[in-house]
C-alpha positions in Angstrom: 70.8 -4.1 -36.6 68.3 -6.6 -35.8 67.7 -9.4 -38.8 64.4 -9.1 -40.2 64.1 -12.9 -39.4 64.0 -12.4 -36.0 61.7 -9.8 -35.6 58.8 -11.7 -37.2 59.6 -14.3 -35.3 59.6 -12.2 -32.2 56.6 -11.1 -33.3 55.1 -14.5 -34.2 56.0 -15.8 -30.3 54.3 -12.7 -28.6 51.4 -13.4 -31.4 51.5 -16.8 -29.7 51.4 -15.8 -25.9 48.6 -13.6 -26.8 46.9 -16.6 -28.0 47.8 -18.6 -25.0 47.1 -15.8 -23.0 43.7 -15.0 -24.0 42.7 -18.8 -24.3 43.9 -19.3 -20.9 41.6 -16.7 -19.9 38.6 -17.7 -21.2 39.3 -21.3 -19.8 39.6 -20.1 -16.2 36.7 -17.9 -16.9 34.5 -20.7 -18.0 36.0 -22.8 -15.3 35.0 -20.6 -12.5 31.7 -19.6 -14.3 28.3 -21.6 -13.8 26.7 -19.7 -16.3 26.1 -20.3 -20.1 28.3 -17.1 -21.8 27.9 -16.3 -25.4 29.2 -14.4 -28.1 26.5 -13.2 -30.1 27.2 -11.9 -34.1 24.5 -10.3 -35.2 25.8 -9.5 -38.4 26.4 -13.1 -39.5 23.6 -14.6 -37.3 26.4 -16.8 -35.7 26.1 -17.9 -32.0 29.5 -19.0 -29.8 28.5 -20.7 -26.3 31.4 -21.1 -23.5 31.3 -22.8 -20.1 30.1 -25.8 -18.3 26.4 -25.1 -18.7 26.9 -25.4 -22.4 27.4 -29.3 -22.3 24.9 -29.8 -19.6 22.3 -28.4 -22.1 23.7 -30.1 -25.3 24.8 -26.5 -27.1 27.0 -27.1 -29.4 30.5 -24.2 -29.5 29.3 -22.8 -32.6 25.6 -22.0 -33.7 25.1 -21.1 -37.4 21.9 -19.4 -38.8 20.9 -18.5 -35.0 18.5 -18.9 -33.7 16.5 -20.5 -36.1 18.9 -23.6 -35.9 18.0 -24.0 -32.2 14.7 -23.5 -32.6 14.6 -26.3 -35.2 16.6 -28.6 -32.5 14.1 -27.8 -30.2 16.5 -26.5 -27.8 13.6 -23.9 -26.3 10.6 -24.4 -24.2 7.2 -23.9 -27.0 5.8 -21.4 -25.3 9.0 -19.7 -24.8 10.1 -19.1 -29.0 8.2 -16.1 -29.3 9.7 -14.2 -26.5 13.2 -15.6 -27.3 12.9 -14.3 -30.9 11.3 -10.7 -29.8 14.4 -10.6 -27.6 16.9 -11.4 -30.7 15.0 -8.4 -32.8 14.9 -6.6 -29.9 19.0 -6.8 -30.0 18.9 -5.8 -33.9 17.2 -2.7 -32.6 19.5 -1.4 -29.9 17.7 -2.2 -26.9 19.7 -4.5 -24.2 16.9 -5.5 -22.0 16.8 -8.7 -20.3 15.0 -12.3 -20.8 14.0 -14.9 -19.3 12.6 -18.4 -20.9 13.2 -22.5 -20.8 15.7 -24.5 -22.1 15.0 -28.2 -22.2 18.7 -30.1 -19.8 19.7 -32.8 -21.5 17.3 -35.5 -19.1 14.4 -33.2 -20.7 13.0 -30.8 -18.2 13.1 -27.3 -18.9 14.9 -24.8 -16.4 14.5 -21.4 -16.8 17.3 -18.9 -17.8 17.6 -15.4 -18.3 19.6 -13.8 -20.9 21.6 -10.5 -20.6 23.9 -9.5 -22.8 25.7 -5.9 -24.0 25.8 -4.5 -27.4 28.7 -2.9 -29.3 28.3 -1.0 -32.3 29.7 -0.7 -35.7 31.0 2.9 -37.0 27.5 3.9 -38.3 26.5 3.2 -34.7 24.4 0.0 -35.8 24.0 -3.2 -33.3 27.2 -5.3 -34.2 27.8 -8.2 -31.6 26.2 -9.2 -28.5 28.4 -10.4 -25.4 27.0 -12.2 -22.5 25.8 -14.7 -20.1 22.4 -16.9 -19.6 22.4 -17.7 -15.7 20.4 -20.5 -14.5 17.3 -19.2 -12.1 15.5 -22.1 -11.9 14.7 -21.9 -8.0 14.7 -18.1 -8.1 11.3 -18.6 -10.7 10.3 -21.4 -8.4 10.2 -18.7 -5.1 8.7 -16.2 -7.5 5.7 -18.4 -8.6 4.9 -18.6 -4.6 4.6 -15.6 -4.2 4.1 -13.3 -7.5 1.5 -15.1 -9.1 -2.2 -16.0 -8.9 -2.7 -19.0 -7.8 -6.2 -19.5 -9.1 -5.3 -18.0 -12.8 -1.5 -18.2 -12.8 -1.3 -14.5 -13.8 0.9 -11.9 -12.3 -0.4 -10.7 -9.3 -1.3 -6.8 -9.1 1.8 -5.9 -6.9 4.2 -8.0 -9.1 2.9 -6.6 -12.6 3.4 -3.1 -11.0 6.8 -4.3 -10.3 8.2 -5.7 -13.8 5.8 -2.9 -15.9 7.6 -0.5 -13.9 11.0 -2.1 -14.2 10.7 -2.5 -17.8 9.1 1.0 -18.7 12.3 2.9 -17.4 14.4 0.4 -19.0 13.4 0.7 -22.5 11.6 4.1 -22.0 12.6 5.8 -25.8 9.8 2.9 -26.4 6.0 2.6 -26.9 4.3 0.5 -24.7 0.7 -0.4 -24.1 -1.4 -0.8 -20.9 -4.9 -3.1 -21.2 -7.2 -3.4 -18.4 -9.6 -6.1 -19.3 -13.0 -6.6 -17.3 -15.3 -9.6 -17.9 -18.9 -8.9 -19.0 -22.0 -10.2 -16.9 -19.7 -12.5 -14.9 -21.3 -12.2 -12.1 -24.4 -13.9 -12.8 -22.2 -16.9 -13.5 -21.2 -17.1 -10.1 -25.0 -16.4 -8.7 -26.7 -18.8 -11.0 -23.5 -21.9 -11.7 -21.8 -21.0 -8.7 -18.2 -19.8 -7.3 -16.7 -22.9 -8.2 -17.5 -22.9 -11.9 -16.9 -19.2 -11.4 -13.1 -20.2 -10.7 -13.2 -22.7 -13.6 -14.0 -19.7 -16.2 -10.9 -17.3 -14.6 -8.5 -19.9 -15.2 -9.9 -20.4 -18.2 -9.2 -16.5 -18.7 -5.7 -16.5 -17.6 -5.1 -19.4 -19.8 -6.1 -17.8 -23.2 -4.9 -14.2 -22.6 -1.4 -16.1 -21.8 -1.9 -17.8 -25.6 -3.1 -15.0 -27.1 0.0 -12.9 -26.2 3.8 -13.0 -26.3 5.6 -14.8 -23.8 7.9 -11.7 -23.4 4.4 -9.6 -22.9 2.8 -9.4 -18.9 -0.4 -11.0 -17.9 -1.7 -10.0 -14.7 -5.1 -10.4 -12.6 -5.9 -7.6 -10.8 -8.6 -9.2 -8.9 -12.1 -10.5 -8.9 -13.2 -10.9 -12.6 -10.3 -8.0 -13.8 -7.2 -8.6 -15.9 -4.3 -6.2 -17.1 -1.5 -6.9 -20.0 1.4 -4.9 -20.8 2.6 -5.2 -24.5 6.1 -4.7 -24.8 7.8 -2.3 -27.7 4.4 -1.8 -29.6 4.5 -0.4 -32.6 1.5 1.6 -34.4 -2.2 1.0 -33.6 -2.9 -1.7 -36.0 -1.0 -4.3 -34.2 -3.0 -3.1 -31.0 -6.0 -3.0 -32.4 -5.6 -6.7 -33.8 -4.3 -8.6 -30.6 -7.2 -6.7 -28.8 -9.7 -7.9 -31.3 -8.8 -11.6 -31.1 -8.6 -11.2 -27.5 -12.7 -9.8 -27.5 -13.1 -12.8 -29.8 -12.2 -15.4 -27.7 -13.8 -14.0 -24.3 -17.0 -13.8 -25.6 -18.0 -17.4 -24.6 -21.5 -18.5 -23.5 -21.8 -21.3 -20.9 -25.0 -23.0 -20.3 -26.7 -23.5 -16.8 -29.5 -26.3 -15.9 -32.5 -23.6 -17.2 -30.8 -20.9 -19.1 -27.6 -20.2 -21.1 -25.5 -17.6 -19.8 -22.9 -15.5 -22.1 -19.7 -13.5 -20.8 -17.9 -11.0 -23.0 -15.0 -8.5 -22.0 -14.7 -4.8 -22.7 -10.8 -3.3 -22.4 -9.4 0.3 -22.0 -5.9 0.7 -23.5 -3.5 3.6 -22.3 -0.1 3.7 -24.6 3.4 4.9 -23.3 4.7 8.1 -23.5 1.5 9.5 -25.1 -0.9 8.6 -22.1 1.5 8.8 -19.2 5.4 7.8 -18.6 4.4 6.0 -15.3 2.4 2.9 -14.4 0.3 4.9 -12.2 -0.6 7.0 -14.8 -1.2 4.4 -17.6 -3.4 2.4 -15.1 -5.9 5.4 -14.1 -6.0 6.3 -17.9 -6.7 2.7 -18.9 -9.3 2.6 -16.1 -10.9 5.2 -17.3 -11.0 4.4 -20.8 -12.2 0.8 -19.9 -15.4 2.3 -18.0 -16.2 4.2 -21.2 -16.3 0.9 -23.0 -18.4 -0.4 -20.9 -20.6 2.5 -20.9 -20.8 2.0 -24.7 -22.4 -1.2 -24.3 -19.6 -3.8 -23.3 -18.1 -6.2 -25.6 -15.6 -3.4 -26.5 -12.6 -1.4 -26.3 -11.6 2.2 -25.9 -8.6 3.9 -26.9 -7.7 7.0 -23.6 -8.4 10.0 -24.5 -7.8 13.4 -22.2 -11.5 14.3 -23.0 -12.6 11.1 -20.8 -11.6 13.0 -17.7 -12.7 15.8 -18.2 -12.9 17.5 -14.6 -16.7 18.9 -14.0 -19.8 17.7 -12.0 -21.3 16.8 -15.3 -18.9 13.9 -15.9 -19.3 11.5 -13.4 -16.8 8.8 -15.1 -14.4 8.8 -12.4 -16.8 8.9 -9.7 -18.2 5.7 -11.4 -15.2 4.0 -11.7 -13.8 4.9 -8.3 -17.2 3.2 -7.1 -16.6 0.3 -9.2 -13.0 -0.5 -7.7 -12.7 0.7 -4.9 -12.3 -2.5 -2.9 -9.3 -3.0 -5.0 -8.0 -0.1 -7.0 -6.6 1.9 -3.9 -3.3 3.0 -2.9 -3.0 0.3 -0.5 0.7 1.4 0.9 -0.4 4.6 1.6 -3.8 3.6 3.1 -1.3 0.9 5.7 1.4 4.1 5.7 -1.6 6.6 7.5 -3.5 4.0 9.5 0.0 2.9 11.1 1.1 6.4 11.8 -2.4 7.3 13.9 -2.3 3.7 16.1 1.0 3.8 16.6 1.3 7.3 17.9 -0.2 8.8 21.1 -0.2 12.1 20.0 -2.8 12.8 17.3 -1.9 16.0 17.0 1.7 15.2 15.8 0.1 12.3 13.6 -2.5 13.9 11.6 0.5 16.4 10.7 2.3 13.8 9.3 -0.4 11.9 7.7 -1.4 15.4 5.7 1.9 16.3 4.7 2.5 12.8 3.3 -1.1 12.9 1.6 -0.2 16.7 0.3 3.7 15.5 -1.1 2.6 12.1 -2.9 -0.9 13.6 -4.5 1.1 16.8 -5.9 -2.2 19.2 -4.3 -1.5 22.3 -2.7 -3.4 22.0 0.3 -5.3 19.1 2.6 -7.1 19.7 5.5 -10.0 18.6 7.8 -13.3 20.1 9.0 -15.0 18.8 11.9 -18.3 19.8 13.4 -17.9 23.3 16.0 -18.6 22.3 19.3 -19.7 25.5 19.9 -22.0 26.0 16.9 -23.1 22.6 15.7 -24.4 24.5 12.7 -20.5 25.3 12.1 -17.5 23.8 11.1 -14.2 24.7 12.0 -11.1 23.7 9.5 -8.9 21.9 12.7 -6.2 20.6 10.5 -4.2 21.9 7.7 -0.9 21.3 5.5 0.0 23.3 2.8 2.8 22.9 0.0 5.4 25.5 -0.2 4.6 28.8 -1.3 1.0 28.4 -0.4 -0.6 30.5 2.6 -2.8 29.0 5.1 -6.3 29.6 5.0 -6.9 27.6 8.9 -7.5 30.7 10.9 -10.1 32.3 8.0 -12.3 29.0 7.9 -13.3 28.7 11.8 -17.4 28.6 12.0 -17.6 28.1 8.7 -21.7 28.3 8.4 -23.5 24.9 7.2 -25.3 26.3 4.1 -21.9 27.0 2.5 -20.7 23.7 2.3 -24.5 22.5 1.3 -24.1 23.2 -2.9 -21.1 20.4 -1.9 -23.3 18.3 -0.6 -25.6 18.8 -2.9 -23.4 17.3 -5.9 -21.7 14.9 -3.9 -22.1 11.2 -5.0 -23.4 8.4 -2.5 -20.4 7.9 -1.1 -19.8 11.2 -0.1 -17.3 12.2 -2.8 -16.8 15.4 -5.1 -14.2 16.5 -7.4 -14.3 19.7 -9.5 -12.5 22.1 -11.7 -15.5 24.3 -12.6 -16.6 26.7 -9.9 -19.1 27.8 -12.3 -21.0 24.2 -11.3 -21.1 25.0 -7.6 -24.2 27.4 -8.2 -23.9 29.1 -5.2 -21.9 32.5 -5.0 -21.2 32.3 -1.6 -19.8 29.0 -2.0 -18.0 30.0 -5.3 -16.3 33.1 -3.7 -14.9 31.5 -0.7 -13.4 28.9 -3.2 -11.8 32.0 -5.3 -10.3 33.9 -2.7 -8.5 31.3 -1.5 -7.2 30.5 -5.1 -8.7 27.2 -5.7 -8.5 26.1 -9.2 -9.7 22.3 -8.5 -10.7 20.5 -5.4 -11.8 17.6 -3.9 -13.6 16.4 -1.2 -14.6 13.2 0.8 -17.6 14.1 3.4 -18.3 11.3 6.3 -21.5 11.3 7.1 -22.4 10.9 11.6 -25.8 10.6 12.3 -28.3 12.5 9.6 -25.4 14.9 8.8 -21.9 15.1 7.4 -19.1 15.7 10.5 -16.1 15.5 8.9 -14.4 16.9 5.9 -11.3 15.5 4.2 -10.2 17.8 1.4 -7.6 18.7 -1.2 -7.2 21.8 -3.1 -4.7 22.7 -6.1 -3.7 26.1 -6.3 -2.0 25.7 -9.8 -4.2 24.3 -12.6 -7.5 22.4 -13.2 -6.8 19.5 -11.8 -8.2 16.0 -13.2 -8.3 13.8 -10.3 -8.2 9.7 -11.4 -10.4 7.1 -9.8 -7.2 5.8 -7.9 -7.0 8.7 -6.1 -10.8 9.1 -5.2 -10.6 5.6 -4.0 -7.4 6.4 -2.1 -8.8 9.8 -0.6 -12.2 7.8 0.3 -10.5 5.1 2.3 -8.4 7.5 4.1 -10.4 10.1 5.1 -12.9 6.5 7.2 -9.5 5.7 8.9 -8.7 10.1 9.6 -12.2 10.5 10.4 -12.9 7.3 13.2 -9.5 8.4 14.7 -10.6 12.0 14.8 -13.9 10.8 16.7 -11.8 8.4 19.3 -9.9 11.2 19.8 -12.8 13.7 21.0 -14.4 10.8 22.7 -11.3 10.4 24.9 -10.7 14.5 25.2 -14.2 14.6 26.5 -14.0 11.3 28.6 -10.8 13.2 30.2 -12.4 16.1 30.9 -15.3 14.5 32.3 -12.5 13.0 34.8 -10.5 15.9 35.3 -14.3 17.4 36.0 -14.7 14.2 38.8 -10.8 14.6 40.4 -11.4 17.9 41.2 -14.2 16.6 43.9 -11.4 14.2 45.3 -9.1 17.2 46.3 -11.8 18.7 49.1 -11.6 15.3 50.7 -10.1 14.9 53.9 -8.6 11.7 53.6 -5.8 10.3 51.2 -7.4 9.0 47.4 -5.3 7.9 44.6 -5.0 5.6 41.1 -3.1 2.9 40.5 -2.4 1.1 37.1 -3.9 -2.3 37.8 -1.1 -4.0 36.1 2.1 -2.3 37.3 1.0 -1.0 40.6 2.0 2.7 40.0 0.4 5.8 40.4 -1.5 7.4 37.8 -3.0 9.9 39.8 -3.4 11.4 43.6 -5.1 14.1 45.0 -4.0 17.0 47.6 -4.3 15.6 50.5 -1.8 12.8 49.7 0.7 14.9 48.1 0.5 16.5 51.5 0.7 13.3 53.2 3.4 11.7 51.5 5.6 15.4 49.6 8.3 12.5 48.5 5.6 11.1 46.1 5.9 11.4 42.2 3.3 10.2 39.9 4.9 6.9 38.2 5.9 5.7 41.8 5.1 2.4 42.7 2.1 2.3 45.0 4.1 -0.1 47.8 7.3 2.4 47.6 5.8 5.7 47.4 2.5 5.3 50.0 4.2 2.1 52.1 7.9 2.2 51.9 8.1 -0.8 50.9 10.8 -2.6 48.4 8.5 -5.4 47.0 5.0 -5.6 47.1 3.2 -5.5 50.5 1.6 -9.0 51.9 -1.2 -7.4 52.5 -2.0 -5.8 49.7 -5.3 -5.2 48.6 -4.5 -4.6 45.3 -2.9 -7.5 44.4 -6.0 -9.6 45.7 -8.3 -7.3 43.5 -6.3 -8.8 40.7 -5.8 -11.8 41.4 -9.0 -12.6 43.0 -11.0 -10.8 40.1 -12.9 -9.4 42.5 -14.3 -5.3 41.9 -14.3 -4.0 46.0 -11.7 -4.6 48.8 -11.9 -3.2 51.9 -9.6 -3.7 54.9 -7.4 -2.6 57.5 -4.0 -2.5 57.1 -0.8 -0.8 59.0 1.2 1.8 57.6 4.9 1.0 58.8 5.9 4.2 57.4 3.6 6.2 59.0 3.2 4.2 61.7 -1.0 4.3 61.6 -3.3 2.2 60.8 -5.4 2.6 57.9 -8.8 1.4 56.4 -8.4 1.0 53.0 -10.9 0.9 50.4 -9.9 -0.2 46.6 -12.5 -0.1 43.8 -11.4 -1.3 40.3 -12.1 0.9 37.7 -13.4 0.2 33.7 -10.8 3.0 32.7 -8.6 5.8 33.6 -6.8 7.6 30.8 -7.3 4.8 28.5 -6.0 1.9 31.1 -7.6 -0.7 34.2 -6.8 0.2 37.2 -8.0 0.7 40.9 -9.3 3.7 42.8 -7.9 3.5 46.5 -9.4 5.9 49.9 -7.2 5.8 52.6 -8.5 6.9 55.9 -6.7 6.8 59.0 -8.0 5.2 62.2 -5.8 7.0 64.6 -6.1 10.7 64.6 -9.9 10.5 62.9 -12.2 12.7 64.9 -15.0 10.5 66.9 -12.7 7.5 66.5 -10.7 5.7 69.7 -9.4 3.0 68.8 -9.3 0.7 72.2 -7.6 -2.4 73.4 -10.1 -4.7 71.6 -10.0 -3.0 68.7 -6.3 -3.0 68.6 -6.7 -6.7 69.3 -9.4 -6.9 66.2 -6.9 -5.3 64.4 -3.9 -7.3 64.7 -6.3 -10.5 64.6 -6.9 -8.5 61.0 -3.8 -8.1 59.9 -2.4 -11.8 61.1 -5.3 -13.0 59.2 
C-alpha cells in the first residue's frame, strides 16, 4: 500500500505541472499573439489583460473596479466612454456583440480597437465572466474612413449604415432598435440666398451635433443632400426615444442670418422601431420615410412615431406617392436599377433579357405578376400585354390582354400622379366597372403601375399585381419601379426602332436578288460578309456569310492590293469605283463600293460587282485590255 505521504505529494507535483503547464500556455499564447486578451469578471468588476499590446498601451495585469478605474486614468478616447460603457452593460445583459473605440499608446495618439469577447454563465444562467481579445484596427478604420464615410459631414455613408444596421440588427435581434430619418427644414433657401458653400458649412455642422448628441456605439449616417439617418442601439421604452429626439429638434433649429434677411432651419424626423415596425433595414427605412413625410406634413419642426395607418393603400392617400417624389433621386434600389440596366445592354437578345429582368423584379418585390404593355401596332387605340412573369401558382393572363381598348386603362390614367405612377388596393376607387372587372377576374387584390408617357399619350406600361393580399407598396419601391420601367421602356423602343429599321432592309434586299450582277455587305471593320444576294451565292456556292470578303469572293489569303475596301477606310472616303481582276474567276470586274451609315446595327460597305467579260453589249478590246492593266498596275 502506497503511504499517504506520497500520494499528496504525487498529487502536489501533478498540481505543479498543471501550473507550469497552463502558465506555459498562456505565455506562448501571449507570445505569439499581437492582440490585447482579457479576462473579464463581471461579478467582481475585475479586469486581467495578457500579451504584448498590454505594455505598449500602459494596462496594468490586473484592473480593479473596471472600468471606472480606466476611465479615471484616462486610458479611453472622450468621445469613446460612452460606447465603451454601453458595451460593459451590454455584457451584464447577455448580449456578446462587438466594439470598436480608441485607446490613447503610450506616445499619446489614440488607435482604435475592437473588443470581442464570449460570455459564460453561472448556474441561474446569469452573465459570469467575459473572455477575449481587443485587436488593433488602426489601418483597417483608416481604409474604412476613405471609403464609408461622408466626406463633407463625416457621417456614415448610405451604403455603409445599410451595412452595419444590418449587421448589427441580426446580431442582437431579441433587441429593440430604432430607425430616425432626419430631414432639415427650409434648407434650401440657405443655399439659394448664402450659397452652396455656406450650405456645406451648416451640414457639417449637422453631422457634428447629431455625432454629440448620440452614443458613440449608436450610427450616424447622411443619406444625401440635406437628409440624415441614426440607428439607436438596444433602445428601451419610448421615453428615452422621445428625449434624445427632442434635444436633437432643439439643437437643429438654428437661424442664420444673410446680408437682408435672417434665415431659420429646423428638422422634422420619422422613427420606425425594431421588431414592431419591421425586422429588416428595408422595412424600417420605408416605415421611417413615411412617418418622416407625415411630420412634415404636420408642419415641420417635428417628429412622427410609424404607424400602419400612414400607408394606408388607396388613391385617397397620396403619402407615398409624395414621398417617392421627394426622394427619388436617391431613395431607389440602386443595385437593382444597375442589376436590369446591365442585363438589357449587355444582352443581344431582348427577348431573353426582359425575361430575366421581370422574373428578378417579380422574386425580389414579393408581387405575383409583372408585365409590360406597349402600344398595338395594329390598333394604335390598343395595347397589347408583350411581356409577362408570373410567380408560381399564378396563371398567365398574356394571351387575354391583347388589344386591350384605350378607355380601360383611362380611370388609371386618370388617378395617376405627374410622374405617371399609381398604386392601389381599393378597386372600388377605380370608378369604372369595366376597368374594375378586368382587375377582378384576374384576381388582383393590389397593383401598381408606372405609365411612360411618348408623344401626347402613354406607350408603355410597367406593372405589378399581387394576387394574395392588399398590398401596401413603400416609396422605395415606387421610386425603384419608376426608374426601371425609363430604362425597360427606352430599350423596348430601341428595340422596335431596330425591328422596323430591319425590316425596312430586309424590305430593300429583296430588290438586290432580281439583279443580274453580284451585290454584297461587308463589315467595314473586319472585312466579312454580312450579307449577299442570289446571284452571288450562285456565283461563288462555297460562300458562307462570316467569310472574309478577300477569301470567299477573291481567293485570296490576306487582303487583296487592290482592294477597294480597304482604301474606303483608310482613305475616309464614301464611293470607290474601279476595275479589278478576279484571279479566281479569271474576269475582270468593275467594282463599285458605297459605305453605308448602318447595317444590322454596324458600318460597313455595300459592294456591285459586274463583270466586263461575258456582259451583253460589252467587248472588251486590245486598248481596253491595255487601259485595264494600265488600271490595275496603277
Amino acid at each position: 500500500m502506497v503511504p499517504k505521504e506520497v500520494l499528496t505529494q504525487e498529487m502536489e507535483q501533478k498540481e505543479e505541472q498543471s501550473r507550469l503547464s497552463d502558465q506555459f500556455f498562456l505565455e506562448v499564447i501571449q507570445s505569439l499573439s499581437s492582440d490585447l486578451l482579457f479576462r473579464h469578471n463581471l461579478q467582481t468588476n475585475t479586469m486581467q489583460y495578457f500579451g504584448a499590446a498590454r505594455e505598449a498601451l500602459g494596462l496594468p495585469e490586473l484592473a480593479e473596479n473596471y472600468p471606472q478605474c480606466l476611465i479615471e486614468q484616462n486610458v479611453f478616447y472622450p468621445e469613446d466612454v460612452d460606447g465603451f460603457l454601453a458595451q460593459v452593460e451590454d455584457m451584464r445583459r447577455g448580449v456578446e456583440a462587438p466594439c470598436d473605440f480608441r485607446f490613447f499608446q503610450r506616445d499619446g495618439t489614440p488607435a482604435w480597437f475592437r473588443k470581442e469577447y464570449r460570455l459564460s454563465y453561472d448556474s441561474q444562467g446569469r452573465p459570469l465572466e467575459a473572455i477575449g481579445r481587443s485587436r488593433n484596427i488602426q489601418s483597417q478604420k483608416e481604409l474604412e474612413n476613405q471609403i464609408s464615410f461622408d466626406r463633407l459631414t463625416n457621417c456614415y455613408r448610405k451604403e455603409m449604415f445599410e451595412t452595419l444596421a444590418t449587421h448589427y440588427m441580426e446580431y442582437a435581434s431579441h433587441f429593440e432598435h430604432t430607425l430616425l430619418i432626419m430631414d432639415l427644414d427650409n434648407f434650401k433657401a440657405i443655399n439659394d440666398n448664402l450659397g452652396h458653400q455656406f450650405g456645406d458649412m451648416v451640414l457639417r455642422e449637422v453631422g457634428e451635433k447629431l455625432k454629440s448628441i448620440f452614443r458613440s456605439t449608436d450610427l450616424v449616417g447622411r443619406i444625401g443632400g440635406d437628409e440624415f439617418m441614426v440607428l439607436m442601439k438596444n433602445t428601451g421604452d419610448t421615453v428615452g426615444i422621445t428625449r434624445k429626439i427632442n434635444q436633437l429638434l432643439d439643437q437643429m433649429d438654428t437661424t442664420y442670418q444673410g446680408p437682408y434677411h435672417s434665415h431659420r432651419i429646423s428638422a422634422s424626423v420619422g422613427v420606425a422601431v425594431y421588431g414592431r415596425d419591421g425586422k429588416t433595414f428595408k422595412e424600417l427605412y420605408d416605415h421611417a420615410d413615411i412617418a418622416l413625410f407625415d411630420a412634415k406634413n404636420r408642419g415641420k419642426n417635428d417628429f412622427v412615431f410609424y404607424d400602419a395607418t400612414l400607408s394606408k393603400g388607396t388613391m385617397e392617400n397620396t403619402l407615398a406617392f409624395d414621398v417617392a417624389t421627394r426622394v427619388l433621386s436617391q431613395h431607389f434600389d440602386y443595385k437593382i436599377v444597375a442589376e436590369i440596366f446591365s442585363l438589357l445592354f449587355e444582352n443581344g437578345d431582348l427577348e431573353v433579357s426582359m425575361e430575366q429582368v421581370l422574373h428578378i423584379l417579380g422574386e425580389r418585390f414579393g408581387v405575383s405578376r409583372v408585365y409590360v404593355f406597349e402600344c398595338s401596332p395594329q390598333h394604335t387605340d390598343c395595347y397589347d400585354n408583350t411581356y409577362e412573369w408570373c410567380a408560381k401558382g399564378v396563371s398567365s393572363e398574356k394571351e387575354m390582354l391583347q388589344e386591350v381598348p384605350m378607355r380601360i386603362f383611362e380611370p388609371f390614367f386618370d388617378h395617376a400622379n405627374e410622374d405617371g405612377i399609381i398604386y392601389c388596393n381599393d378597386l372600388d376607387m377605380l370608378g369604372n366597372e369595366d376597368s374594375k372587372e378586368i382587375m377582378e377576374t384576374q384576381g388582383i387584390q393590389s397593383f401598381l403601375h408606372a405609365y411612360i408617357r411618348s408623344g401626347n399619350k402613354f406607350s408603355y406600361v410597367l406593372g405589378f399585381d399581387d394576387c394574395q393580399h392588399p398590398r401596401v407598396w413603400s416609396p422605395m419601391e415606387i421610386a425603384t419601379l419608376l426608374h426601371v420601367s425609363k430604362i425597360i421602356a427606352q430599350f423596348v423602343n430601341y428595340k422596335n426602332a431596330i425591328d422596323t429599321m430591319k425590316i425596312i432592309n430586309e424590305e430593300r434586299l429583296t430588290v438586290l436578288d432580281t439583279l443580274n450582277c453580284s451585290a454584297y455587305i461587308v463589315d467595314i471593320e473586319t472585312f466579312s460578309l454580312i450579307y449577299y444576294n442570289r446571284y452571288t451565292q450562285e456565283k461563288y456556292p462555297h460562300l458562307h456569310l462570316g467569310d472574309l470578303c478577300h477569301e470567299g469572293i477573291r481567293g485570296c489569303d490576306n487582303q487583296c492590293d487592290d482592294c477597294p475596301l480597304r482604301e474606303i477606310q483608310e482613305e475616309q472616303v464614301d464611293h470607290i469605283r474601279r476595275v479589278v481582276y478576279n484571279d479566281m474567276i479569271g474576269e475582270y470586274l468593275l467594282v463599285n463600293a458605297t459605305k453605308l451609315p448602318s447595317y444590322d446595327g454596324k458600318e460597313s460597305i455595300f459592294v456591285s460587282v459586274n463583270e466586263l467579260t461575258g456582259v451583253e453589249g460589252v467587248e472588251i478590246t486590245s486598248p481596253m485590255r491595255e487601259k485595264i492593266r494600265q488600271k490595275l498596275r496603277a
